[in-house]
C-alpha positions as CSV (number, residue, x, y, z in Angstrom):
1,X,0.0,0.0,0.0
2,X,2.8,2.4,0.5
3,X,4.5,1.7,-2.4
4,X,1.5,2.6,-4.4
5,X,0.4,5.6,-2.3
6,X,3.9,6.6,-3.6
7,X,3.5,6.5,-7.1
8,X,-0.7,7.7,-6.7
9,X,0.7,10.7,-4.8
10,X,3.7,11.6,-7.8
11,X,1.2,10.8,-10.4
12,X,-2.1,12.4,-9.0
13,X,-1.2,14.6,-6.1
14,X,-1.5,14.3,-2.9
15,X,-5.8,14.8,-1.7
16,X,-6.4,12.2,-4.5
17,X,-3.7,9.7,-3.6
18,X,-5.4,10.0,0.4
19,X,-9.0,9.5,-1.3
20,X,-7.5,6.4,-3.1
21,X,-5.4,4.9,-0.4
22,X,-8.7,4.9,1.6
23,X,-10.4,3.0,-0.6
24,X,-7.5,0.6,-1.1
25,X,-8.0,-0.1,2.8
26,X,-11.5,0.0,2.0
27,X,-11.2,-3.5,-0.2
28,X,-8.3,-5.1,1.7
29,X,-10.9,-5.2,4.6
30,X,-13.3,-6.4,2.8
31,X,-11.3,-9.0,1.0
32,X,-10.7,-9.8,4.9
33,X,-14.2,-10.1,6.0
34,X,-14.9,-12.3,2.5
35,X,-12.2,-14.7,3.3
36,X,-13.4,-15.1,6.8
37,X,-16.9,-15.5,5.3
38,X,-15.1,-18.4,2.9
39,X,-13.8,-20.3,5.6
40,X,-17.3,-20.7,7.8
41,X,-19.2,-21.7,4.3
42,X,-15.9,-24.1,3.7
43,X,-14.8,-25.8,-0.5
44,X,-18.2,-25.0,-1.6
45,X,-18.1,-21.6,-1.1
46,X,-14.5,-21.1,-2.3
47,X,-15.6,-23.5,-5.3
48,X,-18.9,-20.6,-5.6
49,X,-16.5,-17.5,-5.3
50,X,-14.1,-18.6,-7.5
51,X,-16.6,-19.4,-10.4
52,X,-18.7,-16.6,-9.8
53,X,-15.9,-14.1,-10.5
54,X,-14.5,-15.8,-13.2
55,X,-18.4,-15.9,-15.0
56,X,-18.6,-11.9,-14.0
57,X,-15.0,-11.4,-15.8
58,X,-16.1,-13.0,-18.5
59,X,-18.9,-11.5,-19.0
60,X,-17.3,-8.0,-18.3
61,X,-14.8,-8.5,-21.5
62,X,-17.5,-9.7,-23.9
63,X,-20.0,-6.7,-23.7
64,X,-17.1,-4.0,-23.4
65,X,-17.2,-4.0,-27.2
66,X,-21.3,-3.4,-27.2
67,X,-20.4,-0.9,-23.9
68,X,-17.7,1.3,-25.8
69,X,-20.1,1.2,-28.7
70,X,-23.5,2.6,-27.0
71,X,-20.7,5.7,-25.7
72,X,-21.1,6.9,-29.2
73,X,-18.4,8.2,-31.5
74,X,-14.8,8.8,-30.3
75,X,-13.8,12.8,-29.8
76,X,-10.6,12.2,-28.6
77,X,-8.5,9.2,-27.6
78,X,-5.9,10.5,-24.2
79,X,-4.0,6.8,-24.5
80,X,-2.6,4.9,-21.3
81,X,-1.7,6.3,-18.5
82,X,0.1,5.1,-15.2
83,X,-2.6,4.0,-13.1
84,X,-2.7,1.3,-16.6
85,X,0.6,0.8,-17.1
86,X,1.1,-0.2,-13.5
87,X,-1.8,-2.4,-13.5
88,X,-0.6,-4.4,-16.9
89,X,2.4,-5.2,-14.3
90,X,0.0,-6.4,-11.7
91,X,-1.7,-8.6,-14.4
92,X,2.2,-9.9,-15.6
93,X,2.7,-11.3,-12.2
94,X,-0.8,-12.6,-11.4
95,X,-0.2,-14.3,-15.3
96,X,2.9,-16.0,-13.4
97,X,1.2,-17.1,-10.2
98,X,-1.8,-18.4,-12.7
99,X,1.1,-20.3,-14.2
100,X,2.9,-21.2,-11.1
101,X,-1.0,-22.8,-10.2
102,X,-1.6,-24.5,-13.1
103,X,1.8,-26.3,-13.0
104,X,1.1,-27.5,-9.7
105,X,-2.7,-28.0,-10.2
106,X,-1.8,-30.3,-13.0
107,X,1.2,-32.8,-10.5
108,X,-1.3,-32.9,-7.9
109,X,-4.0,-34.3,-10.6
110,X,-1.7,-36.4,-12.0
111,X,-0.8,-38.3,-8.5
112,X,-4.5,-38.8,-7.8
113,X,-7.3,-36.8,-6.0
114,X,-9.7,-38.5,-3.2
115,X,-13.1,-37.1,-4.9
116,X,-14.8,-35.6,-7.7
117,X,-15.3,-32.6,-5.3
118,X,-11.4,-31.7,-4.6
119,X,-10.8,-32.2,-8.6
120,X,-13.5,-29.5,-8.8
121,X,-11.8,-27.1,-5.9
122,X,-8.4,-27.5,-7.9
123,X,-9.9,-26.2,-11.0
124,X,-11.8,-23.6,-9.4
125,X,-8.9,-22.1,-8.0
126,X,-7.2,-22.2,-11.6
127,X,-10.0,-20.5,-12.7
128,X,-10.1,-17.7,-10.4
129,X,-6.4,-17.1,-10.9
130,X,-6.5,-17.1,-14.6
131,X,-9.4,-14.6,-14.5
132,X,-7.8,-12.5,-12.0
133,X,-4.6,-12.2,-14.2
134,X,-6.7,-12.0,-17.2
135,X,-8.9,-8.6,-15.4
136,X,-5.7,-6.8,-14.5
137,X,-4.2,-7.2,-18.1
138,X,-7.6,-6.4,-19.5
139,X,-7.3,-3.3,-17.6
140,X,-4.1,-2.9,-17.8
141,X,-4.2,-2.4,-21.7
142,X,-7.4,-0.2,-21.6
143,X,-6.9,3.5,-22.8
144,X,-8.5,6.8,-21.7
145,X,-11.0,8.2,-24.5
146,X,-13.5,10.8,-24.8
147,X,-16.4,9.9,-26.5
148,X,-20.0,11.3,-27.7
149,X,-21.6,9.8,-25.1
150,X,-19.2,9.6,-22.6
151,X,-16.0,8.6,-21.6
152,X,-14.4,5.8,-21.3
153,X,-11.4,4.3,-18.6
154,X,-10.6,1.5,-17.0
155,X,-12.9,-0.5,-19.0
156,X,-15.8,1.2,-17.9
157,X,-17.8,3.6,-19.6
158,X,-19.8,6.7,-17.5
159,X,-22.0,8.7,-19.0
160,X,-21.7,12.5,-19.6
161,X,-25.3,13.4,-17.4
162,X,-23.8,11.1,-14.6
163,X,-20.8,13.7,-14.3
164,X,-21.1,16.4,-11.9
165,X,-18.0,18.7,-12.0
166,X,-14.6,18.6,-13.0
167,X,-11.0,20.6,-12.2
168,X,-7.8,20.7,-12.3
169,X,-5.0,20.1,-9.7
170,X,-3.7,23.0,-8.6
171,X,-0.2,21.0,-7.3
172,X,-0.3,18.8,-10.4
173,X,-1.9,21.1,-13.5
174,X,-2.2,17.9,-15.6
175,X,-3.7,15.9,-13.2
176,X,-7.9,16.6,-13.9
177,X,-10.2,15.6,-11.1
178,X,-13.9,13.8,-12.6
179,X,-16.6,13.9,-9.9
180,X,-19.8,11.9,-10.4
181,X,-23.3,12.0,-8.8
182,X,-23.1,8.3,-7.8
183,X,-20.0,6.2,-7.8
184,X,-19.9,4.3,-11.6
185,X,-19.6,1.2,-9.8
186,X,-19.7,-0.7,-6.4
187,X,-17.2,0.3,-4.2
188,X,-15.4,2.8,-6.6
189,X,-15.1,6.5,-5.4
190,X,-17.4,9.0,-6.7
191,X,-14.4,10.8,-8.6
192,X,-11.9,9.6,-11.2
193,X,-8.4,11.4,-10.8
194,X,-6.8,10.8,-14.1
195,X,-3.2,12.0,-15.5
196,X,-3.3,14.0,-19.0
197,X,-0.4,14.9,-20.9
198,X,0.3,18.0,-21.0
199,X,0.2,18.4,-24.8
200,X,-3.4,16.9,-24.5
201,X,-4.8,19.1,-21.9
202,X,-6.2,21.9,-24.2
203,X,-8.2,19.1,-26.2
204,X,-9.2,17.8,-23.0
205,X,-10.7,21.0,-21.3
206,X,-12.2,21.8,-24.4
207,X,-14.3,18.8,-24.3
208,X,-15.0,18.8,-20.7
209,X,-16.3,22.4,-20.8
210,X,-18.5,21.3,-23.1
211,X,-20.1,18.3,-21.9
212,X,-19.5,18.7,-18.1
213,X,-22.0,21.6,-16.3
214,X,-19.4,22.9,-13.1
């Protein structure tokens, strides 16, 4: 967490990098209070979790297309930026554990399970590593664009009337600061701190003026 409250605080200044470290504590609680949940409904609630996530994952990739689609035509594509670019890298190394998994999923097959149900519990945990590595490089690779309808980032698409305000960092002028009227998604903060090149900011302001009612 400190390493990336480091690079959140370099990249988006400092009352962002707070917002988002809280929210980082936020999830690692949670992820807490799930595990501890997973261990009272024991293998066939991992087995449950494990699918569950990889099903939402799934279906989170196939309708981006259709998602990126109903945002309308593109006004102006911003590229990656470091939030992405540090994410790809968590997706590299969960890609690695997903393979470190699968090698040792497949010798404890091969020597023999006791029951149809642990052969199920192995591949379920396959399965939620794959998907996890496959989310973060998903996301990793995404790209920042302005659309007609609204903008997309992070593989999630918000919708000009759902956008409140905007401005820009006074410590870090490129860094722009996206506040909605309801967070896009569960357990995400209602405002999107987001790094634009400088050459880009212009474009950016232009569009945002236009769209976005301060």
């Amino acid at each position: 967490m400190a390493i990336a409250y480091a690079i959140s605080y370099r990249t988006i200044g400092h009352q962002a990098a707070q917002r988002r470290l809280g929210r980082s504590a936020l999830l690692i609680l949670l992820a807490f209070f799930v595990g501890f949940g997973l261990h009272f409904l024991g293998k066939y609630g991992s087995i449950s979790i494990c699918f569950l996530f990889a099903a939402y994952v799934v279906l989170w990739l196939l309708t981006w297309n259709w998602r990126k689609k109903k945002a309308g035509a593109l006004l102006f594509d911003v590229g990656r930026f470091s939030r992405s670019k540090l994410m790809l890298w968590v997706g590299v190394l969960e890609a690695l554990l997903a393979v470190f998994n699968t090698w040792s999923a497949i010798n404890t097959i091969s020597t023999g399970l006791g029951n149809d149900t642990e052969l199920v519990q192995v591949i379920s945990q396959l399965v939620f590593f794959w998907s996890l590595a496959i989310y973060f490089l998903s996301s990793g690779l995404s790209r920042l664009e302005f659309r007609e309808n609204g903008i997309c980032y992070m593989l999630s698409v918000v919708k000009w009337e759902k956008l409140t305000s905007y401005r820009w960092n006074q410590e870090k002028p490129s860094i722009v600061t996206i506040e909605f009227k309801q967070p896009p998604y569960l357990l995400s903060t209602g405002f999107w701190s987001v790094p634009i090149p400088s050459a880009h900011r212009d474009t950016v302001e232009q569009i945002l003026a236009e769209h976005v009612n301060n």
